[in-house]
C-alpha positions in Angstrom: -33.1 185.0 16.0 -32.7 186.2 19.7 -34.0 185.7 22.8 -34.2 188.0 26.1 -33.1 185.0 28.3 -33.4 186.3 32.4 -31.2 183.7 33.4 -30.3 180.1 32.7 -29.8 177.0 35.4 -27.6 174.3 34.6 -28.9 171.2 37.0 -32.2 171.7 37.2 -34.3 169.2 39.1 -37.9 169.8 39.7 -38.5 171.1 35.9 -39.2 168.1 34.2 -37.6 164.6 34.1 -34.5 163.7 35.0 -31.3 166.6 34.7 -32.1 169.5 33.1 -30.9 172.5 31.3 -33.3 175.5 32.2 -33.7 178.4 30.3 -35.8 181.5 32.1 -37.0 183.4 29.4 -38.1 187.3 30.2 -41.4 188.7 29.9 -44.8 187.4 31.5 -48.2 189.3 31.0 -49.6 188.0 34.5 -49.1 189.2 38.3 -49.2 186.5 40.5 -50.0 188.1 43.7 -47.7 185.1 44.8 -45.0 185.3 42.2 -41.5 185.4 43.2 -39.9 186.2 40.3 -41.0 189.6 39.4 -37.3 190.6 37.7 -39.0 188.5 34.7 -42.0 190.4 33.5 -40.7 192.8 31.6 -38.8 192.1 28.4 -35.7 194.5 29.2 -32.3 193.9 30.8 -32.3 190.2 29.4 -29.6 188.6 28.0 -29.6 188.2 24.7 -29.0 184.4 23.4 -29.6 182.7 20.3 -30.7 178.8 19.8 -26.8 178.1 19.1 -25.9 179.9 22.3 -28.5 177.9 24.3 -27.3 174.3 23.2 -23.8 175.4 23.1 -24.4 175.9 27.0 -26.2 172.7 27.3 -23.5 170.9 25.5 -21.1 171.6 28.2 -23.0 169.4 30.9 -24.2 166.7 28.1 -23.7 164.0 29.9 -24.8 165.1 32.8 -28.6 165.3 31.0 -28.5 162.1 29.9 -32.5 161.4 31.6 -33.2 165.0 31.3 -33.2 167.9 28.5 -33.8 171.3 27.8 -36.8 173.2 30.4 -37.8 176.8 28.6 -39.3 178.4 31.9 -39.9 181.7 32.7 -41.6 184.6 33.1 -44.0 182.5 30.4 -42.1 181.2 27.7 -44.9 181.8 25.1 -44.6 185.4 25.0 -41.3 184.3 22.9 -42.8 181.8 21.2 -41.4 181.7 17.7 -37.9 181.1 19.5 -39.2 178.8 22.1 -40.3 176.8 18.4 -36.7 177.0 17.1 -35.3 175.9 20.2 -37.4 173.0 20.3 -37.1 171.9 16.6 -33.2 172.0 17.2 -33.4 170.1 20.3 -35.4 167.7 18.4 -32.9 167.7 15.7 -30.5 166.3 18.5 -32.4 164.3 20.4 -33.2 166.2 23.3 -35.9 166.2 25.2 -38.1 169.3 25.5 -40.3 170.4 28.4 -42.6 173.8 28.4 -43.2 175.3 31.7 -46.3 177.2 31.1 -49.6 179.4 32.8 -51.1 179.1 28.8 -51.7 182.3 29.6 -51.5 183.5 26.1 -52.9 180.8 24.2 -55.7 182.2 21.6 -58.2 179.0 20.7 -59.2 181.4 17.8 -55.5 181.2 16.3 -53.0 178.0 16.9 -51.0 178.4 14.1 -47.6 179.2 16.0 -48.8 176.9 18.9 -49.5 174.0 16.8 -45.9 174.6 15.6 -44.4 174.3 19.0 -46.5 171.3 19.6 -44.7 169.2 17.6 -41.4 169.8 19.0 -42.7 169.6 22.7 -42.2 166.0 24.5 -43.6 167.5 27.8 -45.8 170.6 28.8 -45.9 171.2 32.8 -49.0 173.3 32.3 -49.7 175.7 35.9 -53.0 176.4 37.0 -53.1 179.3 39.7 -56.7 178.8 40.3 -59.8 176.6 38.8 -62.0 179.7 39.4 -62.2 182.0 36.6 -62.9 185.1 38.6 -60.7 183.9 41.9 -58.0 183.6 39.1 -58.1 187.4 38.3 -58.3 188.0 41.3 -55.0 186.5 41.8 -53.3 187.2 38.7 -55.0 190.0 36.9 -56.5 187.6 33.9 -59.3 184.9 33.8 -58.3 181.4 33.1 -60.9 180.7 30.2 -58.0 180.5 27.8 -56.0 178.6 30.3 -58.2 175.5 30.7 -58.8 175.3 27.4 -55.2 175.6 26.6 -55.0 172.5 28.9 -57.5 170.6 27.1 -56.2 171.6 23.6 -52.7 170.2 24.4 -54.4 167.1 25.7 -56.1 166.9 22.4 -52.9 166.4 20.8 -51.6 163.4 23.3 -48.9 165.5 24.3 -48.2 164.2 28.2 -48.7 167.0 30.6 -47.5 167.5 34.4 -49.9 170.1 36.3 -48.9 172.4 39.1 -50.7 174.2 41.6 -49.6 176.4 44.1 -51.5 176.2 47.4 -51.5 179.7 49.5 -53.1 180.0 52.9 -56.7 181.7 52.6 -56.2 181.8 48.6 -56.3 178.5 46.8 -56.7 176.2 49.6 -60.2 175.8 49.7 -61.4 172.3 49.7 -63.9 173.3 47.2 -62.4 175.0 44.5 -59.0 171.9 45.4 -62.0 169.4 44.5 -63.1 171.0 41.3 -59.4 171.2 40.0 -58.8 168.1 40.8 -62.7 167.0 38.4 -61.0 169.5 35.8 -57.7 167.6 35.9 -59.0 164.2 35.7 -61.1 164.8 31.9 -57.0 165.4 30.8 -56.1 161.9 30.0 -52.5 163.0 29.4 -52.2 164.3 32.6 -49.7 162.3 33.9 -48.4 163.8 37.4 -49.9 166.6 39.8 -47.6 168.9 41.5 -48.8 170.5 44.7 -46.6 173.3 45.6 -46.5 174.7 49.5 -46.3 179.2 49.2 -43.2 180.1 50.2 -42.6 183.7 51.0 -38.7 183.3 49.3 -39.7 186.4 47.2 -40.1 189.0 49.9 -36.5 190.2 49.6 -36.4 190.3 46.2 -39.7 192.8 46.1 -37.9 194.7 48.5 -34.9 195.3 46.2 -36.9 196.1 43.5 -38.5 199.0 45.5 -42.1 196.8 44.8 -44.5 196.3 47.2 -45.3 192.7 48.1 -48.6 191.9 47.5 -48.7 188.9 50.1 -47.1 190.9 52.9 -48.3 189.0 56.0 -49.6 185.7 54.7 -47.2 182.6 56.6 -45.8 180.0 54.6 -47.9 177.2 53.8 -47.2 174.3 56.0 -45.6 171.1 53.6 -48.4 168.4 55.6 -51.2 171.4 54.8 -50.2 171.2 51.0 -50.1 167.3 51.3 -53.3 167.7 52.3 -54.4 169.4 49.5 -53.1 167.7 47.5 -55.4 164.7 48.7 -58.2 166.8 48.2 -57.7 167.2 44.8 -56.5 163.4 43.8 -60.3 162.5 45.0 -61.4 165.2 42.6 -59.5 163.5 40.1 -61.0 159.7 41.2 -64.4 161.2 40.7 -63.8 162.5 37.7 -62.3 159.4 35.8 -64.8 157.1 38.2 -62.2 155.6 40.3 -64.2 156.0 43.7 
Protein backbone atom coordinates (compact mmCIF):
# COMPACT_ATOMS: atom_id res chain seq x y z
CA UNK A 1 0.00 0.00 0.00
CA UNK A 2 0.86 3.68 -1.04
CA UNK A 3 0.32 6.88 -0.01
CA UNK A 4 0.17 10.39 -1.99
CA UNK A 5 2.38 12.09 0.64
CA UNK A 6 2.54 16.23 -0.24
CA UNK A 7 5.50 16.59 1.68
CA UNK A 8 7.10 15.37 4.89
CA UNK A 9 8.91 17.69 7.87
CA UNK A 10 11.54 16.23 9.81
CA UNK A 11 11.60 18.50 13.26
CA UNK A 12 8.41 19.33 13.65
CA UNK A 13 7.36 21.29 16.74
CA UNK A 14 3.93 22.49 17.14
CA UNK A 15 2.27 19.01 15.89
CA UNK A 16 2.06 17.15 18.92
CA UNK A 17 4.50 16.39 21.83
CA UNK A 18 7.81 16.67 21.84
CA UNK A 19 10.08 16.17 18.23
CA UNK A 20 8.22 15.04 15.51
CA UNK A 21 8.24 13.42 12.24
CA UNK A 22 5.42 14.94 10.09
CA UNK A 23 3.88 13.42 7.27
CA UNK A 24 1.40 15.91 4.94
CA UNK A 25 -0.74 13.60 3.35
CA UNK A 26 -2.58 15.04 -0.02
CA UNK A 27 -6.19 15.42 -0.51
CA UNK A 28 -8.75 17.40 1.79
CA UNK A 29 -12.56 17.68 0.82
CA UNK A 30 -12.87 21.24 2.63
CA UNK A 31 -12.01 25.03 1.58
CA UNK A 32 -10.94 26.83 4.27
CA UNK A 33 -11.51 30.27 3.08
CA UNK A 34 -8.35 30.73 5.40
CA UNK A 35 -6.34 27.74 4.34
CA UNK A 36 -2.83 28.14 3.41
CA UNK A 37 -2.10 25.10 2.04
CA UNK A 38 -4.17 24.71 -1.00
CA UNK A 39 -1.25 22.54 -3.02
CA UNK A 40 -2.92 19.66 -0.71
CA UNK A 41 -6.44 19.20 -1.83
CA UNK A 42 -6.24 17.39 -4.56
CA UNK A 43 -4.85 13.82 -4.63
CA UNK A 44 -2.39 14.34 -7.65
CA UNK A 45 1.25 15.29 -7.92
CA UNK A 46 1.98 13.54 -4.44
CA UNK A 47 4.73 11.54 -3.78
CA UNK A 48 4.16 8.23 -3.49
CA UNK A 49 5.53 6.53 -0.12
CA UNK A 50 4.81 3.43 1.50
CA UNK A 51 4.62 2.70 5.59
CA UNK A 52 8.41 1.26 5.12
CA UNK A 53 9.37 4.43 3.32
CA UNK A 54 7.82 6.66 6.04
CA UNK A 55 9.67 5.01 9.08
CA UNK A 56 12.68 4.47 7.11
CA UNK A 57 12.68 8.38 6.94
CA UNK A 58 11.94 8.65 10.57
CA UNK A 59 14.61 6.30 11.39
CA UNK A 60 17.25 8.62 10.27
CA UNK A 61 16.50 11.37 13.02
CA UNK A 62 15.51 8.56 15.83
CA UNK A 63 17.01 9.89 18.39
CA UNK A 64 16.25 13.07 17.75
CA UNK A 65 12.22 11.92 18.53
CA UNK A 66 12.93 10.52 21.48
CA UNK A 67 9.67 12.79 23.33
CA UNK A 68 8.06 12.95 20.05
CA UNK A 69 6.73 10.51 17.17
CA UNK A 70 5.20 10.30 13.99
CA UNK A 71 2.30 13.54 13.14
CA UNK A 72 0.09 12.29 9.83
CA UNK A 73 -1.09 15.92 8.90
CA UNK A 74 -2.37 17.15 5.98
CA UNK A 75 -4.69 18.20 3.68
CA UNK A 76 -6.90 15.69 6.12
CA UNK A 77 -5.30 12.58 6.78
CA UNK A 78 -8.60 10.54 6.86
CA UNK A 79 -9.21 10.79 3.22
CA UNK A 80 -6.27 8.13 3.28
CA UNK A 81 -7.29 6.35 6.06
CA UNK A 82 -6.69 2.72 5.54
CA UNK A 83 -2.83 3.81 5.27
CA UNK A 84 -2.94 6.37 7.96
CA UNK A 85 -4.16 2.72 9.98
CA UNK A 86 -1.06 0.90 8.77
CA UNK A 87 1.13 3.54 9.54
CA UNK A 88 -0.11 3.73 12.99
CA UNK A 89 -0.28 -0.10 13.74
CA UNK A 90 3.58 -0.15 12.55
CA UNK A 91 4.41 2.82 14.63
CA UNK A 92 2.83 1.00 17.42
CA UNK A 93 4.64 -2.07 16.55
CA UNK A 94 7.88 0.12 17.40
CA UNK A 95 6.94 2.07 19.90
CA UNK A 96 6.23 5.30 18.45
CA UNK A 97 4.02 7.56 19.34
CA UNK A 98 1.22 8.54 16.95
CA UNK A 99 -0.60 11.85 16.65
CA UNK A 100 -3.75 12.63 14.02
CA UNK A 101 -4.01 16.12 12.93
CA UNK A 102 -7.62 16.23 11.92
CA UNK A 103 -10.91 18.71 10.84
CA UNK A 104 -13.06 14.97 11.34
CA UNK A 105 -14.31 16.16 8.48
CA UNK A 106 -15.06 12.79 6.99
CA UNK A 107 -16.03 10.93 9.96
CA UNK A 108 -19.60 9.02 9.17
CA UNK A 109 -21.33 8.18 12.89
CA UNK A 110 -23.44 5.78 10.75
CA UNK A 111 -20.07 3.71 9.82
CA UNK A 112 -16.84 3.54 12.25
CA UNK A 113 -15.58 0.51 11.20
CA UNK A 114 -12.21 1.85 9.59
CA UNK A 115 -12.17 4.70 12.28
CA UNK A 116 -12.49 2.48 15.12
CA UNK A 117 -9.40 0.71 13.52
CA UNK A 118 -7.28 3.71 13.52
CA UNK A 119 -8.40 4.43 17.09
CA UNK A 120 -6.51 1.93 18.42
CA UNK A 121 -3.28 2.82 17.11
CA UNK A 122 -3.74 6.64 17.82
CA UNK A 123 -2.05 7.89 21.22
CA UNK A 124 -3.17 11.59 20.31
CA UNK A 125 -5.83 13.24 18.02
CA UNK A 126 -5.28 17.26 17.67
CA UNK A 127 -8.87 17.49 16.51
CA UNK A 128 -9.46 21.33 14.53
CA UNK A 129 -12.59 23.10 14.87
CA UNK A 130 -12.94 26.02 12.25
CA UNK A 131 -16.08 27.21 13.70
CA UNK A 132 -18.74 26.02 16.64
CA UNK A 133 -21.52 27.26 14.28
CA UNK A 134 -22.82 24.82 11.98
CA UNK A 135 -23.94 27.20 9.25
CA UNK A 136 -20.90 29.89 9.98
CA UNK A 137 -18.80 26.70 9.41
CA UNK A 138 -20.06 26.34 5.80
CA UNK A 139 -19.82 29.35 5.34
CA UNK A 140 -16.21 29.15 5.92
CA UNK A 141 -15.35 25.88 4.66
CA UNK A 142 -18.02 24.65 2.29
CA UNK A 143 -19.38 21.74 4.88
CA UNK A 144 -21.39 21.89 8.21
CA UNK A 145 -19.61 20.62 11.33
CA UNK A 146 -22.46 18.14 12.55
CA UNK A 147 -20.16 15.28 11.77
CA UNK A 148 -17.32 17.24 13.23
CA UNK A 149 -18.48 17.69 16.83
CA UNK A 150 -19.63 14.50 16.94
CA UNK A 151 -16.45 13.11 15.63
CA UNK A 152 -15.04 15.05 18.75
CA UNK A 153 -17.25 13.48 21.13
CA UNK A 154 -16.90 9.96 19.66
CA UNK A 155 -13.05 10.05 20.01
CA UNK A 156 -13.64 11.26 23.55
CA UNK A 157 -15.79 8.30 24.08
CA UNK A 158 -12.99 6.15 23.55
CA UNK A 159 -10.45 8.05 26.24
CA UNK A 160 -8.32 8.81 23.52
CA UNK A 161 -6.57 12.38 24.83
CA UNK A 162 -7.26 15.09 22.39
CA UNK A 163 -5.60 18.68 21.78
CA UNK A 164 -8.21 21.20 19.98
CA UNK A 165 -7.28 23.99 17.64
CA UNK A 166 -9.01 26.95 16.57
CA UNK A 167 -8.01 29.47 14.27
CA UNK A 168 -9.13 32.95 15.14
CA UNK A 169 -9.67 35.40 11.89
CA UNK A 170 -10.59 38.99 12.25
CA UNK A 171 -14.50 39.49 11.55
CA UNK A 172 -14.81 35.54 11.12
CA UNK A 173 -14.38 33.40 14.22
CA UNK A 174 -13.71 35.98 16.71
CA UNK A 175 -16.87 36.67 18.09
CA UNK A 176 -17.05 36.55 21.73
CA UNK A 177 -20.22 34.62 21.34
CA UNK A 178 -19.69 31.89 19.17
CA UNK A 179 -15.52 31.89 21.27
CA UNK A 180 -17.86 31.19 24.46
CA UNK A 181 -19.97 28.38 23.06
CA UNK A 182 -16.76 26.56 21.75
CA UNK A 183 -15.21 26.92 24.60
CA UNK A 184 -19.05 25.08 26.62
CA UNK A 185 -18.55 22.53 23.61
CA UNK A 186 -15.03 21.89 24.50
CA UNK A 187 -15.35 21.54 28.13
CA UNK A 188 -18.25 18.22 27.96
CA UNK A 189 -14.70 16.55 26.18
CA UNK A 190 -13.10 15.20 29.21
CA UNK A 191 -10.10 14.16 27.21
CA UNK A 192 -9.51 17.41 25.98
CA UNK A 193 -6.42 18.07 27.30
CA UNK A 194 -4.89 21.37 25.70
CA UNK A 195 -6.62 24.30 23.53
CA UNK A 196 -4.71 25.77 20.80
CA UNK A 197 -5.60 29.27 19.77
CA UNK A 198 -4.08 30.07 16.55
CA UNK A 199 -3.68 34.08 15.35
CA UNK A 200 -4.66 34.15 10.95
CA UNK A 201 -1.80 34.77 9.32
CA UNK A 202 -2.03 35.82 5.72
CA UNK A 203 1.43 33.42 4.91
CA UNK A 204 -0.64 31.88 2.14
CA UNK A 205 -1.27 34.80 -0.10
CA UNK A 206 1.78 34.01 -2.25
CA UNK A 207 1.25 30.68 -2.53
CA UNK A 208 -2.51 31.44 -4.05
CA UNK A 209 -0.86 33.70 -6.31
CA UNK A 210 1.40 30.95 -7.78
CA UNK A 211 -1.25 28.76 -8.18
CA UNK A 212 -3.13 31.25 -10.37
CA UNK A 213 -6.06 30.96 -7.35
CA UNK A 214 -7.76 33.67 -6.06
CA UNK A 215 -7.46 34.32 -2.31
CA UNK A 216 -10.48 34.19 -0.68
CA UNK A 217 -9.29 36.44 2.35
CA UNK A 218 -7.74 39.13 0.17
CA UNK A 219 -7.86 42.23 2.46
CA UNK A 220 -8.41 40.80 5.95
CA UNK A 221 -5.03 41.90 8.34
CA UNK A 222 -3.42 39.50 10.38
CA UNK A 223 -4.80 38.75 13.54
CA UNK A 224 -2.93 40.49 16.30
CA UNK A 225 -1.08 37.61 18.78
CA UNK A 226 -2.64 39.69 22.20
CA UNK A 227 -6.22 39.68 20.09
CA UNK A 228 -5.93 35.78 19.81
CA UNK A 229 -4.79 35.71 23.52
CA UNK A 230 -7.72 37.25 24.11
CA UNK A 231 -9.73 34.84 22.58
CA UNK A 232 -8.47 32.45 23.80
CA UNK A 233 -9.62 33.70 27.37
CA UNK A 234 -12.89 33.92 26.02
CA UNK A 235 -13.21 30.55 25.39
CA UNK A 236 -11.28 29.04 28.61
CA UNK A 237 -14.37 30.72 30.65
CA UNK A 238 -16.59 28.80 28.18
CA UNK A 239 -14.81 25.84 29.13
CA UNK A 240 -14.99 26.78 33.32
CA UNK A 241 -18.74 27.09 32.72
CA UNK A 242 -19.11 24.11 31.23
CA UNK A 243 -17.27 21.72 33.65
CA UNK A 244 -18.53 24.27 36.72
CA UNK A 245 -15.25 25.69 37.54
CA UNK A 246 -16.63 29.42 37.85
Amino acid sequence: MKASIHSTESFGSVDGPGIRFVVFFKGCPMRCKYCHNPDTWDMDGGEQMSVDDIIKAYGKNKEFYRNGGITATGGEPLMQIDFVTELFKRCREEGIHTCLDTSGVTFDPDNTEKFDELMKYTDLVMLDIKHIDSLEHKELTGHKNDNILKCAKYIDDKNIPMWIRHVVVPGITDDEKYLFALGEFIGTLKNAEALDVLPYHTMGVDKYKKLGMEYPLEGVEAMDKKKALECKRIILKGIEKARGLK
